[in-house]
PDB file of N, H, CA, C and O in Angstrom:
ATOM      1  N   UNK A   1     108.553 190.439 -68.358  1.00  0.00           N
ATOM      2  CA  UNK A   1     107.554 191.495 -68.396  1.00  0.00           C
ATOM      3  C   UNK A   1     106.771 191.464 -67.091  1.00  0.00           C
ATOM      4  O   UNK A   1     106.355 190.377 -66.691  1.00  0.00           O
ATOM      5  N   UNK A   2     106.533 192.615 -66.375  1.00  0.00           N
ATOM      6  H   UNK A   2     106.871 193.498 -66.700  1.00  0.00           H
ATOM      7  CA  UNK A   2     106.073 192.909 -65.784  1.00  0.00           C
ATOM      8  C   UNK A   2     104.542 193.096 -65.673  1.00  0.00           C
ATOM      9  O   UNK A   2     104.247 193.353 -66.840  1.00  0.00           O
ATOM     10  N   UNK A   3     103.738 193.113 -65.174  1.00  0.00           N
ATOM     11  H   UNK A   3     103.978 192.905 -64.225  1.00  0.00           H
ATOM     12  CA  UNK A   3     102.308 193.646 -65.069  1.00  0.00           C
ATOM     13  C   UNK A   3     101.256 193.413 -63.462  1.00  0.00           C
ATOM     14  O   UNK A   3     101.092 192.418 -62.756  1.00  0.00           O
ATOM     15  N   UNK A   4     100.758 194.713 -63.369  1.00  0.00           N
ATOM     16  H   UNK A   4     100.891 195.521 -63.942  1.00  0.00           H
ATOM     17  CA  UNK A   4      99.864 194.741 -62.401  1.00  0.00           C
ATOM     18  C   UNK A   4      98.720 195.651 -62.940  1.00  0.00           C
ATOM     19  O   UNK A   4      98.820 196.386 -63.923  1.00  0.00           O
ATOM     20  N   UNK A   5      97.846 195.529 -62.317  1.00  0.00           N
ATOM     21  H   UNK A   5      97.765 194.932 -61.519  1.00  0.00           H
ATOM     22  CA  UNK A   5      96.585 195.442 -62.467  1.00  0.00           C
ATOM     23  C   UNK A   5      95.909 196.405 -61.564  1.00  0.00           C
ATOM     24  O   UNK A   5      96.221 196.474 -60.375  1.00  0.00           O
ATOM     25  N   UNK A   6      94.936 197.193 -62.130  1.00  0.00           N
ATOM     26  H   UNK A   6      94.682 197.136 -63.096  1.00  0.00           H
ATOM     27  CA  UNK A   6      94.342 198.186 -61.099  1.00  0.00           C
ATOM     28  C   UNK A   6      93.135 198.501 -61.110  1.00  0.00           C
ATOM     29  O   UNK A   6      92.871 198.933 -62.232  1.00  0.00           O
ATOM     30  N   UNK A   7      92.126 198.518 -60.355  1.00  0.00           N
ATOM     31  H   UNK A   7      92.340 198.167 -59.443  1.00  0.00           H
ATOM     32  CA  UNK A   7      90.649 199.397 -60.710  1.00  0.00           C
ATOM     33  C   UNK A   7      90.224 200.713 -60.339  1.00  0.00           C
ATOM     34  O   UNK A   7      90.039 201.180 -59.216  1.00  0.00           O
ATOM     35  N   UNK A   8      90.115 201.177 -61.347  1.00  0.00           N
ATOM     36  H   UNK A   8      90.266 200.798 -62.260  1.00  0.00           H
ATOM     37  CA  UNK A   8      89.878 202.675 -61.631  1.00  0.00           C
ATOM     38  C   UNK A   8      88.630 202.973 -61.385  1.00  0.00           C
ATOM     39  O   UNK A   8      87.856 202.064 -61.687  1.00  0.00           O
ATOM     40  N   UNK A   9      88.069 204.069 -60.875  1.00  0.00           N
ATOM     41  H   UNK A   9      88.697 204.807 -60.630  1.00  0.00           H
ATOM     42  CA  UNK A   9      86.766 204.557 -61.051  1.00  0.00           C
ATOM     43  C   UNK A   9      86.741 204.729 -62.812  1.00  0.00           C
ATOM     44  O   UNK A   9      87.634 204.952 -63.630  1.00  0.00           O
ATOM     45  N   UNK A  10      85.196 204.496 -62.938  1.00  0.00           N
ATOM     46  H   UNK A  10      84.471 204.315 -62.274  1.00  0.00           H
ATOM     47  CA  UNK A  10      84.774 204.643 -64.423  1.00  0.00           C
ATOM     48  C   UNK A  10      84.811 206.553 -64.582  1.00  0.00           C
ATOM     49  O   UNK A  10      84.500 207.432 -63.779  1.00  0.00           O
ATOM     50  N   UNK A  11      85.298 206.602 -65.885  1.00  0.00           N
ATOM     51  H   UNK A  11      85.551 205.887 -66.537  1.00  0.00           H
ATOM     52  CA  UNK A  11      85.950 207.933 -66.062  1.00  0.00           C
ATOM     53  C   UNK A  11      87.117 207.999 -66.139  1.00  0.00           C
ATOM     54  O   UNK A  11      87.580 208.542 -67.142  1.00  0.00           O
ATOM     55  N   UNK A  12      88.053 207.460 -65.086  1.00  0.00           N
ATOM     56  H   UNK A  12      87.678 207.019 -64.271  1.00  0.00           H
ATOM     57  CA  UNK A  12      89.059 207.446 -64.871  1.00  0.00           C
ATOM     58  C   UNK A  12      89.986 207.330 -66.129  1.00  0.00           C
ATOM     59  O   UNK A  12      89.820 206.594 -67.102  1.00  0.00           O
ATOM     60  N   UNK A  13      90.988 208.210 -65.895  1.00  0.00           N
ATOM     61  H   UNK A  13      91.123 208.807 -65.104  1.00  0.00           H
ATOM     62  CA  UNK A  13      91.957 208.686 -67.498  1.00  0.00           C
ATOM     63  C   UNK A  13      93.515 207.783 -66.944  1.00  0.00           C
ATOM     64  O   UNK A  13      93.967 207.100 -66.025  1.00  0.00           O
ATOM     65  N   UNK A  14      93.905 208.469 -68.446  1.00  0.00           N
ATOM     66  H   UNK A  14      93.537 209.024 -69.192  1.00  0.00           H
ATOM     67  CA  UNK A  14      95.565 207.747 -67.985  1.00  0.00           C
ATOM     68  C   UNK A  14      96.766 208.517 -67.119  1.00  0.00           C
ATOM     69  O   UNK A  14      97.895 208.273 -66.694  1.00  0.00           O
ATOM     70  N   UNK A  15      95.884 209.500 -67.131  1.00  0.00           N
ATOM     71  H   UNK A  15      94.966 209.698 -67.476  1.00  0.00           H
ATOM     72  CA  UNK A  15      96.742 210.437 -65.996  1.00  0.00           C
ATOM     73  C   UNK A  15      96.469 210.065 -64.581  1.00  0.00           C
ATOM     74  O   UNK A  15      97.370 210.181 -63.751  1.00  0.00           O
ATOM     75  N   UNK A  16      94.853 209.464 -64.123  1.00  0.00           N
ATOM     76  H   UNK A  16      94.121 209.370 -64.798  1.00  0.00           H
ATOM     77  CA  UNK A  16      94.597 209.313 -63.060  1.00  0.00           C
ATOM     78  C   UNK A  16      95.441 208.123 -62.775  1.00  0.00           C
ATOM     79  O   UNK A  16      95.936 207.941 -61.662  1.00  0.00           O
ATOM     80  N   UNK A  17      95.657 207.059 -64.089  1.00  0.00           N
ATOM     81  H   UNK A  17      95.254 207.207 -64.993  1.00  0.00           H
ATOM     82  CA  UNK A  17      96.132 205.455 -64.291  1.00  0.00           C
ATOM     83  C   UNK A  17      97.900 205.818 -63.088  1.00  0.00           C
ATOM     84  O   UNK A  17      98.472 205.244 -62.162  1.00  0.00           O
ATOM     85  N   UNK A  18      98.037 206.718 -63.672  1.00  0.00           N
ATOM     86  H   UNK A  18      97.572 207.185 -64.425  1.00  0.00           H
ATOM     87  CA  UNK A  18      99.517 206.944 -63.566  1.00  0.00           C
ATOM     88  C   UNK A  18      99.722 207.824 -62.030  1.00  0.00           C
ATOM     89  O   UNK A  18     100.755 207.817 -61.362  1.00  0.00           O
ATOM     90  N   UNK A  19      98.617 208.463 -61.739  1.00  0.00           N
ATOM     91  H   UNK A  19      97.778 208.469 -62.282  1.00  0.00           H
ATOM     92  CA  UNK A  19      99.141 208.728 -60.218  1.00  0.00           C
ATOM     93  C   UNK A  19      98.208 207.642 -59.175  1.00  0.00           C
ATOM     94  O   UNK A  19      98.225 207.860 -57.964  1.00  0.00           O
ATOM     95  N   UNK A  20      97.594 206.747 -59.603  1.00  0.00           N
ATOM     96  H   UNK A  20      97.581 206.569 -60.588  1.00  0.00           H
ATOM     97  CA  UNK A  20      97.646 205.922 -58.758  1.00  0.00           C
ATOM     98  C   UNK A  20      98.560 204.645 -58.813  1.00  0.00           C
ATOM     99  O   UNK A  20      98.519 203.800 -57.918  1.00  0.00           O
ATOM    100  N   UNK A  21      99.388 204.542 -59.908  1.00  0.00           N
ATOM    101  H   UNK A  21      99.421 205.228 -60.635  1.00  0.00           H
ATOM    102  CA  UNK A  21     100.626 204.331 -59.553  1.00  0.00           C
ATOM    103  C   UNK A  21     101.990 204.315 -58.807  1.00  0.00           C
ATOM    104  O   UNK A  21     102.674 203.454 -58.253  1.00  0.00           O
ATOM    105  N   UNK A  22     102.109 206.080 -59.117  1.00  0.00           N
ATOM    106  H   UNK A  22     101.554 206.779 -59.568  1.00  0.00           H
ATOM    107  CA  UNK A  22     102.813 206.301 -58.003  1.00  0.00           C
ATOM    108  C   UNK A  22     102.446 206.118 -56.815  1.00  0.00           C
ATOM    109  O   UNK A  22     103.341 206.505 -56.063  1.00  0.00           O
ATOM    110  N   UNK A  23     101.392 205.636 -56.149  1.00  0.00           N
ATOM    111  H   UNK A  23     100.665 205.322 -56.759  1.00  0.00           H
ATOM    112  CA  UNK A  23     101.068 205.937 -54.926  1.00  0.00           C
ATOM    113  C   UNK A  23     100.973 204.827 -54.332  1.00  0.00           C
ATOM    114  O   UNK A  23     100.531 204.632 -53.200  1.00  0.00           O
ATOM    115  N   UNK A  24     101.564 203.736 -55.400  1.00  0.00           N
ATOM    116  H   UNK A  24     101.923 203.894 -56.320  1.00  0.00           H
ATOM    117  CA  UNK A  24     101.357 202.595 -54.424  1.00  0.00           C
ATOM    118  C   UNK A  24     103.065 202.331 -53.835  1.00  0.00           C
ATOM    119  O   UNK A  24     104.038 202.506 -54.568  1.00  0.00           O
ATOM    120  N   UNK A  25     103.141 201.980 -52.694  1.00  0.00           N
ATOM    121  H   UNK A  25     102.350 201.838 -52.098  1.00  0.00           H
ATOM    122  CA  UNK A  25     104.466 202.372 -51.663  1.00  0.00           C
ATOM    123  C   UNK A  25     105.282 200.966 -52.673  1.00  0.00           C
ATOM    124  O   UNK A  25     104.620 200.009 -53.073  1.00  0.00           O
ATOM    125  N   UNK A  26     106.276 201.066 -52.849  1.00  0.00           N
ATOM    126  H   UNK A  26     106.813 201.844 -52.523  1.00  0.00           H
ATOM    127  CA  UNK A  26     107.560 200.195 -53.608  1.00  0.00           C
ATOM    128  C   UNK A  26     108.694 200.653 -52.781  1.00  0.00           C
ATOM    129  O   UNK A  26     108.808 201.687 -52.124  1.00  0.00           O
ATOM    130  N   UNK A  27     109.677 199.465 -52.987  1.00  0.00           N
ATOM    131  H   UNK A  27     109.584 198.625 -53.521  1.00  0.00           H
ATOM    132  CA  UNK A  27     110.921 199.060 -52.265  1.00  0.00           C
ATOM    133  C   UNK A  27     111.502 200.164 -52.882  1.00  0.00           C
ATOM    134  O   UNK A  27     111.013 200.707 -53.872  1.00  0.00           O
ATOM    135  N   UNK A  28     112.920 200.649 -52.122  1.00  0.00           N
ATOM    136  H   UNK A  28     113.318 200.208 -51.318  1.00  0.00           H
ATOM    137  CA  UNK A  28     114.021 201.385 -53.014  1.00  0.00           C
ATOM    138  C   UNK A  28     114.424 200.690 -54.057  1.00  0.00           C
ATOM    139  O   UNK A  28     114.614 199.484 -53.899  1.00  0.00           O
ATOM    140  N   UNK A  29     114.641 201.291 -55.336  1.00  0.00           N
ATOM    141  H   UNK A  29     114.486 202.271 -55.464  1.00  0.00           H
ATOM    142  CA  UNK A  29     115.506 200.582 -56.941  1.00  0.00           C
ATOM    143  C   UNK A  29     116.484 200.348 -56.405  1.00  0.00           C
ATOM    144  O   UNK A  29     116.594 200.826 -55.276  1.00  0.00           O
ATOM    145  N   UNK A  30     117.739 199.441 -57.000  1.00  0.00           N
ATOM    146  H   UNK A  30     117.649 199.052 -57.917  1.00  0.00           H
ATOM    147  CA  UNK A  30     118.786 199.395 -56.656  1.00  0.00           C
ATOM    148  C   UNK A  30     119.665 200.864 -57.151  1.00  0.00           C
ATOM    149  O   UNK A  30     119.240 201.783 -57.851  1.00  0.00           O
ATOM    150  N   UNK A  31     120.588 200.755 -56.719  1.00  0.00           N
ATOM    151  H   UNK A  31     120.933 200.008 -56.150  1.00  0.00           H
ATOM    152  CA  UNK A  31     121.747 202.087 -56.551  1.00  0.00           C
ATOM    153  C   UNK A  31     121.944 202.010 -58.000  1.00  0.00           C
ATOM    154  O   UNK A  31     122.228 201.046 -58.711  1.00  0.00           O
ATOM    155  N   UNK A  32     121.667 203.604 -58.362  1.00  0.00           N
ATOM    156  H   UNK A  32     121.436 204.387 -57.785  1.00  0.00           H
ATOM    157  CA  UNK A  32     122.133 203.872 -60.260  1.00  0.00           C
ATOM    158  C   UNK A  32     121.036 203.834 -60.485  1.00  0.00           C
ATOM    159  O   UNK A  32     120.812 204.985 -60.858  1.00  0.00           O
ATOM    160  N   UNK A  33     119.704 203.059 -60.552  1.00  0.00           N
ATOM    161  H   UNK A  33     119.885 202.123 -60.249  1.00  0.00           H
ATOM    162  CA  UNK A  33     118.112 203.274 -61.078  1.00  0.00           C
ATOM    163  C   UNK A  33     117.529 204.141 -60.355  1.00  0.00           C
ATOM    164  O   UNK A  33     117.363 204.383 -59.159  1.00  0.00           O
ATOM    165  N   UNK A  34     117.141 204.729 -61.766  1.00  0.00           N
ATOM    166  H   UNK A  34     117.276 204.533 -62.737  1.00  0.00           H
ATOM    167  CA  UNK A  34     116.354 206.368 -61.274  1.00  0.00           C
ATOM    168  C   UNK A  34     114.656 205.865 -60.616  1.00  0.00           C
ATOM    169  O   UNK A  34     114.035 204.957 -61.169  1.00  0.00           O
ATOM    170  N   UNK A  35     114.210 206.455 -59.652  1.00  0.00           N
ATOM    171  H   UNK A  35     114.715 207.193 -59.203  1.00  0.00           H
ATOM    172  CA  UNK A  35     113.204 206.628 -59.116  1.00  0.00           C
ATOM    173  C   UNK A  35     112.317 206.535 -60.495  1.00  0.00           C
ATOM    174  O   UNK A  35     112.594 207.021 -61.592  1.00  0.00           O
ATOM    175  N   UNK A  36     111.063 205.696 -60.078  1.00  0.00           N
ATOM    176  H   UNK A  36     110.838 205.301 -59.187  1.00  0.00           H
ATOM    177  CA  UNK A  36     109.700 205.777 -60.504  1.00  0.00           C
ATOM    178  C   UNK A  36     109.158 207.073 -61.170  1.00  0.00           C
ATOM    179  O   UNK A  36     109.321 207.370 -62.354  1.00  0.00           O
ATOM    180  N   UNK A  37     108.534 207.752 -60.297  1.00  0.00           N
ATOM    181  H   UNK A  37     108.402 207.510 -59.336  1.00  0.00           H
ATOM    182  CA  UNK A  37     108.593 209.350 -60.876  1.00  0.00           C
ATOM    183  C   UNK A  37     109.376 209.700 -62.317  1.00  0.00           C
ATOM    184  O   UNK A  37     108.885 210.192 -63.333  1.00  0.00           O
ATOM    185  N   UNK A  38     110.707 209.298 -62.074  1.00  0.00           N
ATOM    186  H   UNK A  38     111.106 208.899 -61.249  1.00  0.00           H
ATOM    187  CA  UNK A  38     111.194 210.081 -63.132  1.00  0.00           C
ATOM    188  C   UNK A  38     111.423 209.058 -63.877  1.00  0.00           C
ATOM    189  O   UNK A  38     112.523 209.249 -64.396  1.00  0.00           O
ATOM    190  N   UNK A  39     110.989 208.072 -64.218  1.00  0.00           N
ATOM    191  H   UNK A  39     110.095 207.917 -63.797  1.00  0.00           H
ATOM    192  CA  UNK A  39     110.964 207.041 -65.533  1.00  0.00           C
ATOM    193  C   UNK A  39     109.476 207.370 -66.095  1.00  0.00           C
ATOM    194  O   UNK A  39     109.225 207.642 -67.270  1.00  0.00           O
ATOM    195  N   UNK A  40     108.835 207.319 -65.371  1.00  0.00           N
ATOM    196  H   UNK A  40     109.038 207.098 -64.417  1.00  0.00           H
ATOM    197  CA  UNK A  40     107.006 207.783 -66.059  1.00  0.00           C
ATOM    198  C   UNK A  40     107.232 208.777 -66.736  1.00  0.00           C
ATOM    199  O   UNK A  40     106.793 208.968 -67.870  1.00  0.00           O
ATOM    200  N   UNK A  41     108.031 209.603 -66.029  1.00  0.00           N
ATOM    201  H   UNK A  41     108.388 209.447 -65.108  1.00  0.00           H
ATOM    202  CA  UNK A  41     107.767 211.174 -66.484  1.00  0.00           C
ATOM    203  C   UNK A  41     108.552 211.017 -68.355  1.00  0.00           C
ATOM    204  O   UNK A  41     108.444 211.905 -69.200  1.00  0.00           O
ATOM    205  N   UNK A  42     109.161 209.899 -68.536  1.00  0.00           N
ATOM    206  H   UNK A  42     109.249 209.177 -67.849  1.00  0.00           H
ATOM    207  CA  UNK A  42     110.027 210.341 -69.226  1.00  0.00           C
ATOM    208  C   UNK A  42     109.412 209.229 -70.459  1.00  0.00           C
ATOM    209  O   UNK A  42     109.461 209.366 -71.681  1.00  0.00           O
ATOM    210  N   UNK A  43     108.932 208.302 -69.794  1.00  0.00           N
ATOM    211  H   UNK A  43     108.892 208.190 -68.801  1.00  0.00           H
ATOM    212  CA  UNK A  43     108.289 207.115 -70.779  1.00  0.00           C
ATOM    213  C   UNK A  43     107.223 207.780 -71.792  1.00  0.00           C
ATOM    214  O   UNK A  43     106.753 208.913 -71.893  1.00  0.00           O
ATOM    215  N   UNK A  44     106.997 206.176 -72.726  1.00  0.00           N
ATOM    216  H   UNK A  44     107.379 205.255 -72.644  1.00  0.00           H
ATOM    217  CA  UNK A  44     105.985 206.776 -73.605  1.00  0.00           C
ATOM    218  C   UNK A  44     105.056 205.350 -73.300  1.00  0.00           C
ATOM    219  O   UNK A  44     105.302 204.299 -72.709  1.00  0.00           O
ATOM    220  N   UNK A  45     103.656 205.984 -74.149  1.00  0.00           N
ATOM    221  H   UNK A  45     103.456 206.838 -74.629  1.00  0.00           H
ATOM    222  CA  UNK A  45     102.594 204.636 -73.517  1.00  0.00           C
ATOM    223  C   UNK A  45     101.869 204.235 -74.609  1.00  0.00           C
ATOM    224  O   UNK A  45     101.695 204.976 -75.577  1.00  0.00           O
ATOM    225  N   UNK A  46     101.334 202.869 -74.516  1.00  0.00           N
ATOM    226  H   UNK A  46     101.475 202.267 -73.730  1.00  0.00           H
ATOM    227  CA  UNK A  46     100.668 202.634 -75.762  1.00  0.00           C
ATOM    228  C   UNK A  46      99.239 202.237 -74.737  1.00  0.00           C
ATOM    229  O   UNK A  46      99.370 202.034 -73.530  1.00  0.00           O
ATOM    230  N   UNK A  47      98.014 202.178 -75.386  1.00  0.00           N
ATOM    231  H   UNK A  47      97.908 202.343 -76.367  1.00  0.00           H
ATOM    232  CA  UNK A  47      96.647 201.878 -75.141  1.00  0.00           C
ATOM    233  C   UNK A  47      96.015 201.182 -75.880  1.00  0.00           C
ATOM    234  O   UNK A  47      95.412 201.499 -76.906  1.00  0.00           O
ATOM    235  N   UNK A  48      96.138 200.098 -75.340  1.00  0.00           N
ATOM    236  H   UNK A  48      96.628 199.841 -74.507  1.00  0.00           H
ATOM    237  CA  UNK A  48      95.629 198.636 -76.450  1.00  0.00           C
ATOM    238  C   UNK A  48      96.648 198.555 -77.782  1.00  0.00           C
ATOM    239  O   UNK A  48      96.383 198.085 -78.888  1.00  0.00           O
ATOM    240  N   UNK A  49      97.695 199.067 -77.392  1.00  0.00           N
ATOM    241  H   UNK A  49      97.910 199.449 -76.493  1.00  0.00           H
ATOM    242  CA  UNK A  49      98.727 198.825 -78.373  1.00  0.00           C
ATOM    243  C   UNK A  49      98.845 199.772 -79.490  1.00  0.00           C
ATOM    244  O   UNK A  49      99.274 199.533 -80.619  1.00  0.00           O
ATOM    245  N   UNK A  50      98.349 201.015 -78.957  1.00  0.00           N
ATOM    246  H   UNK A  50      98.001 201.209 -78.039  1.00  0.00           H
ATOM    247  CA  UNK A  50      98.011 202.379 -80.020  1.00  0.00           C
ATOM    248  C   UNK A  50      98.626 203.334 -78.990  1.00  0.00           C
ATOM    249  O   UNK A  50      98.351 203.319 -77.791  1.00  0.00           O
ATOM    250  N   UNK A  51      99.821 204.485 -79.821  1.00  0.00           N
ATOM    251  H   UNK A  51     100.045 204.496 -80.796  1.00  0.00           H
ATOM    252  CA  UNK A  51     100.460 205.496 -78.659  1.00  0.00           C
ATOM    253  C   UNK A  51      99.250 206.091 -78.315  1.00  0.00           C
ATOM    254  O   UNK A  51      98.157 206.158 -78.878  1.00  0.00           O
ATOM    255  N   UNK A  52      99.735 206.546 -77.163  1.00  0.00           N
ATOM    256  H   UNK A  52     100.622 206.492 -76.706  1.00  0.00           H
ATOM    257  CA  UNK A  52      98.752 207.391 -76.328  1.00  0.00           C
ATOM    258  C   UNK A  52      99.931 208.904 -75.987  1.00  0.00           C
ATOM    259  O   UNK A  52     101.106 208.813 -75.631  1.00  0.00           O
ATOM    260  N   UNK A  53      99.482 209.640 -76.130  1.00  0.00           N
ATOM    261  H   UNK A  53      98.528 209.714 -76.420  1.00  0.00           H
ATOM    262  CA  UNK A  53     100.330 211.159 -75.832  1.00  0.00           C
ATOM    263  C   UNK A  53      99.252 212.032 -74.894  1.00  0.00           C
ATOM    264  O   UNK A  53      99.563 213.002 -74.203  1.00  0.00           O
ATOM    265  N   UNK A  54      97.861 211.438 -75.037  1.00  0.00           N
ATOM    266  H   UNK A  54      97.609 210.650 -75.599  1.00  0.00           H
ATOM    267  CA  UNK A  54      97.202 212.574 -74.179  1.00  0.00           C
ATOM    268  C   UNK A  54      97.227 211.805 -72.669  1.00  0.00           C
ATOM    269  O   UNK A  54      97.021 210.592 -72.687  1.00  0.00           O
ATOM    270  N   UNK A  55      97.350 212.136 -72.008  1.00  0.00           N
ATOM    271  H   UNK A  55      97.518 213.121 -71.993  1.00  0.00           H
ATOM    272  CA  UNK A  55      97.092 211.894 -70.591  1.00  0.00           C
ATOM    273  C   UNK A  55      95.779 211.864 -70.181  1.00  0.00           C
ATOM    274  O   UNK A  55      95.322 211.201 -69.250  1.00  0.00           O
ATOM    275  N   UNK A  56      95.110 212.719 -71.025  1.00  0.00           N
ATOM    276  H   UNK A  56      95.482 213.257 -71.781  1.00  0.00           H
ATOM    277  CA  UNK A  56      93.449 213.301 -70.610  1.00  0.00           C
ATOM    278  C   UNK A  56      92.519 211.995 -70.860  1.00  0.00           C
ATOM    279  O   UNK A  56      91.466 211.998 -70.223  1.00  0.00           O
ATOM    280  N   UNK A  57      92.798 210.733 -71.811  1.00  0.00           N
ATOM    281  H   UNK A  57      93.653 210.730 -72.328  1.00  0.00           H
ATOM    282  CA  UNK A  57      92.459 209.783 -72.875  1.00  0.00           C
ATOM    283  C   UNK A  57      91.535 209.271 -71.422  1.00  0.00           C
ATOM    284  O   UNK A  57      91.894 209.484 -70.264  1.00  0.00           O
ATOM    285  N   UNK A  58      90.476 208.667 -71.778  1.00  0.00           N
ATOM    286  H   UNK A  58      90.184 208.494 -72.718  1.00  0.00           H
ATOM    287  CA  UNK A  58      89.527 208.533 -70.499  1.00  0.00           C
ATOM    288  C   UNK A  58      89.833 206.868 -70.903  1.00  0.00           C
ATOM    289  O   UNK A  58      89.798 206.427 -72.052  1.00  0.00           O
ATOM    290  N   UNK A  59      90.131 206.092 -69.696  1.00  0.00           N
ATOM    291  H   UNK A  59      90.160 206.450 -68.762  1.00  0.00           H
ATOM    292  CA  UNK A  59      90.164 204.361 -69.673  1.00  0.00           C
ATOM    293  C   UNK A  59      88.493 203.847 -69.590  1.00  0.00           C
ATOM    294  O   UNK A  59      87.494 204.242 -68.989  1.00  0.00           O
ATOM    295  N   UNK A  60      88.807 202.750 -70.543  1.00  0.00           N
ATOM    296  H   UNK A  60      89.619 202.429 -71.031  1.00  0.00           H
ATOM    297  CA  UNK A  60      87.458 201.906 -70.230  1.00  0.00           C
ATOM    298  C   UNK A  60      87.602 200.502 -69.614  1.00  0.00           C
ATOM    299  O   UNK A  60      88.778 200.217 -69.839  1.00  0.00           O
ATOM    300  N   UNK A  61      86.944 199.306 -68.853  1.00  0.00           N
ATOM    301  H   UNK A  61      85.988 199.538 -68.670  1.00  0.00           H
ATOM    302  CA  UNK A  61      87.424 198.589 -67.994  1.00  0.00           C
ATOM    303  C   UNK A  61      88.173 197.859 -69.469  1.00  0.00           C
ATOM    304  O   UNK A  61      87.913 198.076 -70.652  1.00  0.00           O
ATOM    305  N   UNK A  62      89.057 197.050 -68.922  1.00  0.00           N
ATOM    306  H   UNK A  62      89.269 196.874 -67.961  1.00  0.00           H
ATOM    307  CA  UNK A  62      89.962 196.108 -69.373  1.00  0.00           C
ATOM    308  C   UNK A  62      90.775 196.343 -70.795  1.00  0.00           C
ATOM    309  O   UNK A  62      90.981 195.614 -71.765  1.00  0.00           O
ATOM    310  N   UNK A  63      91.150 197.740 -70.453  1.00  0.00           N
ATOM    311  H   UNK A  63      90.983 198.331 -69.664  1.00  0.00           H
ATOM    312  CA  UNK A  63      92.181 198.395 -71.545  1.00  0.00           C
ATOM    313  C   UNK A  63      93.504 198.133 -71.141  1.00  0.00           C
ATOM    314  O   UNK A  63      93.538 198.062 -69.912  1.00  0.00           O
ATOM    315  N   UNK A  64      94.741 197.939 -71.720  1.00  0.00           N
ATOM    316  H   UNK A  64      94.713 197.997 -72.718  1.00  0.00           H
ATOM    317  CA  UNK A  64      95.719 197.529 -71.520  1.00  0.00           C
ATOM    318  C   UNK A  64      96.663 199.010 -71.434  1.00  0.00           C
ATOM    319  O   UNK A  64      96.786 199.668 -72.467  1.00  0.00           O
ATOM    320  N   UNK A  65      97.064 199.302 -70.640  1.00  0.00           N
ATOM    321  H   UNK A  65      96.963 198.768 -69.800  1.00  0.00           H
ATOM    322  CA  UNK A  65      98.312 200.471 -70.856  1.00  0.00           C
ATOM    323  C   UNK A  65      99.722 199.561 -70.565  1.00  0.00           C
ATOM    324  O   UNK A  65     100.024 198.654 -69.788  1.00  0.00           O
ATOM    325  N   UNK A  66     100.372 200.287 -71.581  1.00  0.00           N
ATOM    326  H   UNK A  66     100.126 201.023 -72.212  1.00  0.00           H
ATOM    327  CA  UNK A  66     102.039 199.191 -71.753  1.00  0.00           C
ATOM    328  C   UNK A  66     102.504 200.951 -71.844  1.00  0.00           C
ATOM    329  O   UNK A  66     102.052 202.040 -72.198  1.00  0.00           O
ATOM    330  N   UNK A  67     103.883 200.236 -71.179  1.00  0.00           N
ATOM    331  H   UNK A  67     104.250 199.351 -70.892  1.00  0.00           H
ATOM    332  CA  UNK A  67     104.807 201.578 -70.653  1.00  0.00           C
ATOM    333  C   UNK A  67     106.244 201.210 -70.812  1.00  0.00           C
ATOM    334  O   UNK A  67     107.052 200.386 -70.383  1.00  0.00           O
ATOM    335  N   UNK A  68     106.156 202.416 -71.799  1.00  0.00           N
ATOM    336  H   UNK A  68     105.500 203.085 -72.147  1.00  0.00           H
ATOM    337  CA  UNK A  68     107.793 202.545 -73.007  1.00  0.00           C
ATOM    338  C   UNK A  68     108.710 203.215 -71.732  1.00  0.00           C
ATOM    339  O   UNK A  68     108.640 204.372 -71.320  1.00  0.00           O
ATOM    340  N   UNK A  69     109.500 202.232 -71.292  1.00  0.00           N
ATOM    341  H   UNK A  69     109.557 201.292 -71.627  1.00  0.00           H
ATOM    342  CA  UNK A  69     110.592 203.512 -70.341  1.00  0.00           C
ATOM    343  C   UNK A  69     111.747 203.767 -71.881  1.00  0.00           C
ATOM    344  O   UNK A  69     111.990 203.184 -72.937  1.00  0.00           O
ATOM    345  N   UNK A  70     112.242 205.172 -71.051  1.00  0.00           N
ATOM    346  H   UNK A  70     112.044 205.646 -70.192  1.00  0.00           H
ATOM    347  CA  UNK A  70     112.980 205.211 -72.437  1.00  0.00           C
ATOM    348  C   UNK A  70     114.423 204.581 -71.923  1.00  0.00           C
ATOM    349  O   UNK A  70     114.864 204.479 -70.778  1.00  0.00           O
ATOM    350  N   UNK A  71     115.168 204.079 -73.583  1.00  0.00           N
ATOM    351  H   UNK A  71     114.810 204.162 -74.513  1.00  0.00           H
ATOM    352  CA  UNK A  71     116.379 203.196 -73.565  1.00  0.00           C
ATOM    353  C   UNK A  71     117.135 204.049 -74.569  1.00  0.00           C
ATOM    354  O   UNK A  71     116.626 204.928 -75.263  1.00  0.00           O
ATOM    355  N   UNK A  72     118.792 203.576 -74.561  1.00  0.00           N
ATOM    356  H   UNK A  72     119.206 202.861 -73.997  1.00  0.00           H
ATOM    357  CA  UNK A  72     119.227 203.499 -75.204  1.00  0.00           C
ATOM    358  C   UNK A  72     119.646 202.617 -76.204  1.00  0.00           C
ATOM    359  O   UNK A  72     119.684 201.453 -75.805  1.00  0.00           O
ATOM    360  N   UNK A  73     119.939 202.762 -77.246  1.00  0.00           N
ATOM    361  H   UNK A  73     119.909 203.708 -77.571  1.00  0.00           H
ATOM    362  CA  UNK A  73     120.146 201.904 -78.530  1.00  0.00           C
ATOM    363  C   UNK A  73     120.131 202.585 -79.876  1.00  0.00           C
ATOM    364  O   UNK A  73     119.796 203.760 -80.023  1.00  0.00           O
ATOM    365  N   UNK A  74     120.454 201.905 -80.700  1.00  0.00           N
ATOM    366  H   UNK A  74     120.726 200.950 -80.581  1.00  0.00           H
ATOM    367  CA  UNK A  74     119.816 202.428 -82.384  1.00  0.00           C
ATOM    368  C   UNK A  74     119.347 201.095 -83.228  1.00  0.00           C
ATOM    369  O   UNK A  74     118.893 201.213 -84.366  1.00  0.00           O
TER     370      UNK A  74
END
């Protein structure tokens, strides 16, 4: 598992969470893994371990966002 850590201006939502994400510069994926961008776009998120679907959801300091890329399986 992965995790990094970020500080947000207070206010700051999970939409803001997520384009200051993208914006931090990362290596190329290896060949066959889809770009950043389009795994967010496609993931789902939980907030303190509760889905989150709004983007608008305003963060408070030391909330956890966990990020569902989507998989295959059954």
């Amino acid at each position: 598992m992965e995790e990094e850590c970020f500080d947000l201006a207070p206010g700051s939502t999970v939409a803001d969470l997520l384009e200051t994400v993208l914006s931090v510069e990362r290596p190329e994926p290896p060949a066959g893994t889809p770009l950043l961008p389009r795994i967010l776009s496609r993931s789902s998120f939980l907030l303190n371990e509760v889905a989150v679907r709004d983007h608008s959801v305003v963060l408070n300091a030391d909330d956890v966002v966990d990020v569902l890329p989507p998989f295959a399986g059954g």
